[in-house]
GUKOLBA-797706 format. One line per 10 residues: their letters; for each residue x, y, z of C-alpha. Coordinates in Angstrom, 2 decimals. Layout:
<sites>
A	X Y Z; ...
</sites>
This chain:
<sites>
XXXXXXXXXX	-20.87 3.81 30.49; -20.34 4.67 27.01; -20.90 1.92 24.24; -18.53 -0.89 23.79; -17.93 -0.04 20.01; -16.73 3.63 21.33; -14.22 2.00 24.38; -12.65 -0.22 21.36; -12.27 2.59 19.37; -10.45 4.53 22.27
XXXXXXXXXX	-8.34 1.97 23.16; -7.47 1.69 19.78; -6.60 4.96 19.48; -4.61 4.95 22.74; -2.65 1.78 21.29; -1.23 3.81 17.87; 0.00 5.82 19.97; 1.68 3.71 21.81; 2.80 1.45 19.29; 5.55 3.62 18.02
XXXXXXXXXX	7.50 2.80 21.05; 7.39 -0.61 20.76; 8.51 -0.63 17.33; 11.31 1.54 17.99; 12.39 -1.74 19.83; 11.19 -4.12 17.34; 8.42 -5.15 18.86; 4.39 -4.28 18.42; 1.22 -4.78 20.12; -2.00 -5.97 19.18
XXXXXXXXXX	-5.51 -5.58 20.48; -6.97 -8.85 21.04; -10.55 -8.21 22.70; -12.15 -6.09 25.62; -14.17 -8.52 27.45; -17.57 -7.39 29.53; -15.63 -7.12 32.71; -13.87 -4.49 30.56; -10.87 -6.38 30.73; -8.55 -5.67 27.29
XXXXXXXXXX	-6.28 -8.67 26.21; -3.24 -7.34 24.29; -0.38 -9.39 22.38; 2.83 -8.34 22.45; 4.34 -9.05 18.99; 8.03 -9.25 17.68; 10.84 -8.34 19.71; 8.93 -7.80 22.94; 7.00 -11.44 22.53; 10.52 -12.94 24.37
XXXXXXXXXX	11.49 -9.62 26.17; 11.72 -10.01 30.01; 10.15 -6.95 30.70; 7.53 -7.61 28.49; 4.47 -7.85 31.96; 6.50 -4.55 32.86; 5.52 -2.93 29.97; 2.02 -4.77 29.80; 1.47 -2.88 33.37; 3.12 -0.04 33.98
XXXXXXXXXX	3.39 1.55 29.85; 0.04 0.11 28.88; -2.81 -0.29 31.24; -1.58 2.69 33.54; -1.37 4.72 29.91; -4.76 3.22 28.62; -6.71 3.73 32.03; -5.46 7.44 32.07; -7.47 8.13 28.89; -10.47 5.13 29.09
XXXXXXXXX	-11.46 5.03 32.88; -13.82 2.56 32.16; -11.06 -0.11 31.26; -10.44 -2.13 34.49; -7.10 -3.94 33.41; -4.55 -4.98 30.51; -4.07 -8.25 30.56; -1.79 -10.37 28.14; -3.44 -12.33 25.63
</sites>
């Protein structure tokens, strides 16, 4: 498994890409840590804080889209 420094760096990565979405909606994310079961805890800032959907995109926009480029990550949960 590669070093944690290198996963956080990925994942951030993976997130600025991502982000622009969000923000298109008024919203943001934020990486809040990767834990040793290589959990990462996001926040979802802004606009999609109170959206509905907000576990929808938690689940199926970021962990499928962070798991398809970090393999290692073994869920997104919300922080």
């Amino acid at each position: 498994m590669e070093n944690k420094q290198e996963i956080y760096r990925k994942v951030n990565v993976i997130l600025e890409q991502i982000r622009p979405y969000l923000q298109a909606d008024g919203g943001d994310i934020s990486l809040v840590e990767i834990n040793d079961n290589m959990e990462v805890r996001v926040e979802l800032l802004g606009a999609c804080n109170g959206c509905p959907h907000k576990t929808q995109t938690i689940h199926a926009g970021v962990e499928r889209t962070l798991k398809t480029y970090v393999p290692e990550i073994s869920r997104v949960v919300e922080a």
